[in-house]
Structure formats: structure tokens, C-alpha cells
C-alpha atoms as an extended CHARMM CRD file, in Angstrom:
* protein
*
        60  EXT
         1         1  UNK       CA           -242.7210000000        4.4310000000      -34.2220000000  PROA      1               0.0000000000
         2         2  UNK       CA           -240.3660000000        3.6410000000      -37.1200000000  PROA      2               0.0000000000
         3         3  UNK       CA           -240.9710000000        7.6620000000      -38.3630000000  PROA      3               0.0000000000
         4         4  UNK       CA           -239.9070000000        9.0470000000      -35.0550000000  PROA      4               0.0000000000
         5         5  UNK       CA           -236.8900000000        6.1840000000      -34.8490000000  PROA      5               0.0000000000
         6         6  UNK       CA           -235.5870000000        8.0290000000      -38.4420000000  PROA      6               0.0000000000
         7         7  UNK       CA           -235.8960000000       10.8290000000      -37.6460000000  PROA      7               0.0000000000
         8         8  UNK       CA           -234.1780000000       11.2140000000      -34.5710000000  PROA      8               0.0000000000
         9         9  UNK       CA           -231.3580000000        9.2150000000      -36.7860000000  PROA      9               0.0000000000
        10        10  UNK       CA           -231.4570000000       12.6720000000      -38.9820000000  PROA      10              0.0000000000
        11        11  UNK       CA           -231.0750000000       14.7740000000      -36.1610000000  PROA      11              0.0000000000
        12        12  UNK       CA           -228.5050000000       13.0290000000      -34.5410000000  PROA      12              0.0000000000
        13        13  UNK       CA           -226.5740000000       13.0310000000      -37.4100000000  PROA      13              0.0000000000
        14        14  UNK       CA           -227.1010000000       16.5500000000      -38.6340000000  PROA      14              0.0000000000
        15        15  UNK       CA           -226.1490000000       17.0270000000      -34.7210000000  PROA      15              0.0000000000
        16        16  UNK       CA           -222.8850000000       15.2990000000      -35.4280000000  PROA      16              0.0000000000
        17        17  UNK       CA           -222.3490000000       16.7790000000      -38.1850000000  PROA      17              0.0000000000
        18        18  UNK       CA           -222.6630000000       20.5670000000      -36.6690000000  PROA      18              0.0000000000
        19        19  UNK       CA           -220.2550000000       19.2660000000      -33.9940000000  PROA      19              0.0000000000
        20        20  UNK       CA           -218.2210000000       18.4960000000      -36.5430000000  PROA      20              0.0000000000
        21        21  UNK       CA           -218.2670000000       21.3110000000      -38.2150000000  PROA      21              0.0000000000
        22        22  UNK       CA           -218.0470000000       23.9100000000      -35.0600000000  PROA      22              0.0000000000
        23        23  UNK       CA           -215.1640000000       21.9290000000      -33.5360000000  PROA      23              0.0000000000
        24        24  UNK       CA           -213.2770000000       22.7020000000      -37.0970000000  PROA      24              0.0000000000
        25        25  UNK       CA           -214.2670000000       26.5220000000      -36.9290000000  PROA      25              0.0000000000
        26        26  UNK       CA           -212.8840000000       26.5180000000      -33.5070000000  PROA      26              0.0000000000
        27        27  UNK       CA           -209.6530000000       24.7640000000      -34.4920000000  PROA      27              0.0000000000
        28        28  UNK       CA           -209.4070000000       26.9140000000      -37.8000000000  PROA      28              0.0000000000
        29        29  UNK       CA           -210.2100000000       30.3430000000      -35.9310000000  PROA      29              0.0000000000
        30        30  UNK       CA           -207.0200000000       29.3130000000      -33.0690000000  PROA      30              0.0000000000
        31        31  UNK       CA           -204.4660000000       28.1880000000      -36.2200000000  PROA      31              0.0000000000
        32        32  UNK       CA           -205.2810000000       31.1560000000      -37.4870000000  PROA      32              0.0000000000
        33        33  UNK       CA           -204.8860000000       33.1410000000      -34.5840000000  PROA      33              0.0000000000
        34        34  UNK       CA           -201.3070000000       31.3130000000      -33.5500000000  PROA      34              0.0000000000
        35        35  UNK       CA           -200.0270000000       31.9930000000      -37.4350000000  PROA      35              0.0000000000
        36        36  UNK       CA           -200.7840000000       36.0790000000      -36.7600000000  PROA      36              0.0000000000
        37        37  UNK       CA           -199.0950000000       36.0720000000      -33.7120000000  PROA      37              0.0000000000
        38        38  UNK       CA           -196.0380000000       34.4080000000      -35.7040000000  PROA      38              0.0000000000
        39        39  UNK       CA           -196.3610000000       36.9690000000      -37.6960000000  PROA      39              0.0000000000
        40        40  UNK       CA           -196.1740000000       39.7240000000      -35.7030000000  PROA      40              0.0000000000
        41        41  UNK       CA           -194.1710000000       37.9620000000      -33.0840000000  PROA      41              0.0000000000
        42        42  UNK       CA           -191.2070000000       37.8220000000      -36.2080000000  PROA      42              0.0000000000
        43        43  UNK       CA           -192.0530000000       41.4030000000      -36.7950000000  PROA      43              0.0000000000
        44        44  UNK       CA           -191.7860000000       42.5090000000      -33.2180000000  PROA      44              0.0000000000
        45        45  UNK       CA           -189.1840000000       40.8960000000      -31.4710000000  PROA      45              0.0000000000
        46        46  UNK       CA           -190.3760000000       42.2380000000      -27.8500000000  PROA      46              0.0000000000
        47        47  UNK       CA           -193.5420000000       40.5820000000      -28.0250000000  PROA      47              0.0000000000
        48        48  UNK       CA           -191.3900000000       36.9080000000      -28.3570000000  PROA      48              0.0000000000
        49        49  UNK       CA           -189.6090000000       38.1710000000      -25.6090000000  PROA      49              0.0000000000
        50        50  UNK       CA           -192.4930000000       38.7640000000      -23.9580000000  PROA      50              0.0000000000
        51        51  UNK       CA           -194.3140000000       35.7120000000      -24.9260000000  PROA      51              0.0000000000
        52        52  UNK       CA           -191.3690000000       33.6870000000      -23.6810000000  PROA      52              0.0000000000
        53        53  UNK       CA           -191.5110000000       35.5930000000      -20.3680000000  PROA      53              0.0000000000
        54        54  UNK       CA           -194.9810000000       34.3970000000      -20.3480000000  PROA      54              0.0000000000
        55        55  UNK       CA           -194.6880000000       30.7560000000      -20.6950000000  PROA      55              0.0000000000
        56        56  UNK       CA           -192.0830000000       30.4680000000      -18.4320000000  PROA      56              0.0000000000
        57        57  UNK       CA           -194.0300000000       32.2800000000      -15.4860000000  PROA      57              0.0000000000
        58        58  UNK       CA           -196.9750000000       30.2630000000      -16.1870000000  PROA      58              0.0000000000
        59        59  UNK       CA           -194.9720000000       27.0960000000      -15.8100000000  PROA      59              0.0000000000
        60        60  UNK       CA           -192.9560000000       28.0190000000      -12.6890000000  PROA      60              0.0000000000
């Protein structure tokens, strides 16, 4: 009883821990995408204009 108690401990926390771990891919992977649309949004300036557009459709 006391085997299966630890180690469903272990997999809960390696679960955590690959929660963890995916949630920061997924927040790394959308910073990364909003700093490349910076980027070319500076470069561009229609795309801002467009973006802009954008965002204030989707709110209206």
C-alpha cells in the first residue's frame, strides 16, 4: 500500500512539474511571438495600422 501511495506522489509531482514546464513553453513561445510582431510591426508601419484596425473592430 505504502509503495503504490509513493509512487503516485512521484507521478503527481513529475505531473506538476510537466505542467509546469509546458505552461512556460506556452508563455515563452507567445512572448516570443508578440516581440516579432514588434519587430516587424516597427519595421512595417501598415501592419500597426492594421493591427490597430484590428483591435478596435474586435472591441466594437
Amino acid at each position: 500500500m505504502s509503495y503504490k501511495n509513493n509512487a503516485y506522489k512521484k507521478a503527481r509531482k513529475m505531473k506538476n512539474e510537466l505542467a509546469m514546464a509546458f505552461g512556460g513553453m506556452i508563455v515563452g513561445i507567445s512572448l516570443a511571438i508578440l516581440i516579432l510582431c514588434i519587430i516587424f510591426g516597427l519595421t512595417s508601419p501598415e501592419t500597426v495600422i492594421s493591427y490597430a484596425d484590428c483591435v478596435i473592430k474586435s472591441r466594437n
